[in-house]
N, C-alpha and C positions, 0 to 999 in steps of 0.2 A: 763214780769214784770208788765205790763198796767193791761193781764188779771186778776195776781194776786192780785192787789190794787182793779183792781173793784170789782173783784168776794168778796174780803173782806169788801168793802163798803157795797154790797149788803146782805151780809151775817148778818152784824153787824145789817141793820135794821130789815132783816129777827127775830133776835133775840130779838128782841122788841116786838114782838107776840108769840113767844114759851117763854119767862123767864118764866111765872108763871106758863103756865098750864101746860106745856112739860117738864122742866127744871126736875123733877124728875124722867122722861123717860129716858131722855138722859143721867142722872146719873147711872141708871141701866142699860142702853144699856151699860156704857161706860167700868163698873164694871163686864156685861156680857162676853163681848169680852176679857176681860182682865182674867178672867175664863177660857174661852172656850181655850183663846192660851196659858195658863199657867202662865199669863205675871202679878212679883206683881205689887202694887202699886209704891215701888221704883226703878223698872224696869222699867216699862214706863216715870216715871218722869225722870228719866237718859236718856232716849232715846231719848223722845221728848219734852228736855229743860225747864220741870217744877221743880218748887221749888218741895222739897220731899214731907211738912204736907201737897199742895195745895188738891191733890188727899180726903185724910182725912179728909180734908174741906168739900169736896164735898160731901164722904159717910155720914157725919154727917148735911148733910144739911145747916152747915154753911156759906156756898157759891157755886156760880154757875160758871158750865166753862166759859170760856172766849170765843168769835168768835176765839180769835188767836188757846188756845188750841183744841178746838174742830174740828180747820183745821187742824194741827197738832195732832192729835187723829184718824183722820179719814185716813188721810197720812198713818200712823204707821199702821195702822190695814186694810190698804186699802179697806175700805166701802167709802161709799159716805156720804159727811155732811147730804144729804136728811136722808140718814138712822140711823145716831144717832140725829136727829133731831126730824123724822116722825115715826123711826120703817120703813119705805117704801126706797126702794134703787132703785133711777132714772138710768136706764140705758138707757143713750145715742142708738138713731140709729147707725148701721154701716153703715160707710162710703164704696161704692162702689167702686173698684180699679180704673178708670178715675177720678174719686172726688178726692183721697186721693194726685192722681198725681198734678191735679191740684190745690187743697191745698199747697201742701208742692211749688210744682213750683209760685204759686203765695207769699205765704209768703219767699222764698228769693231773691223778685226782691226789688231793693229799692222801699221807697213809691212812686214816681211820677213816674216811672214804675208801679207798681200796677195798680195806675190809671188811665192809659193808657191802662191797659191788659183787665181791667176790662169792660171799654169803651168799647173797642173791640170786646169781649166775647159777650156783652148787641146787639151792632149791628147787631151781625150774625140772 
């Protein structure tokens, strides 16, 4: 839940620097993909909890997506925000199978286990 409100905080200012110049990118990115997988306008707005005309809005330039919808767009069509954002789609490193162990094994100790484990780990 933490990651999701930050990753949104971060996003929301992210979109302070793409509204004017990007912002008609991202509309035909979003009009793209909605193409490409066959999916109308009020398809996706059924699917991922927009009003119906918001979409319409958008083709006509009368308004821009929202950081909420554009997570929810990006979800639906699984791309990455980077890529109806930039056009560019961030792929993450892979994680090496001891990482991922230690990943998941660190995230279900409570936290003052964590860090304790983490202490630990830094010592060796």
């Amino acid at each position: 839940m933490r990651y999701l409100i930050l990753s949104t905080i971060i996003f929301s200012f992210l979109m302070c620097f793409f509204v004017e110049g990007d912002s008609v990118d991202t509309i035909d990115r979003i009009f793209g993909l909605m193409a490409s997988k066959g999916v109308t306008p009020t398809q996706l707005s059924r699917e991922v909890g927009l009003t119906t005309g918001l979409t319409t809005q958008w083709k006509q330039r009368k308004q821009k997506p929202s950081a909420d919808a554009i997570i929810k767009i990006a979800n639906y069509f699984g791309v990455s925000i980077d890529y109806l954002l930039t056009g560019e789609e961030y792929i993450a490193p892979a994680l090496e199978p001891h990482e991922r162990l230690l990943l998941d094994l660190l995230r279900d100790l409570p936290p003052e286990k964590r860090e304790q484990a983490l202490r630990l780990i830094k010592a060796l």
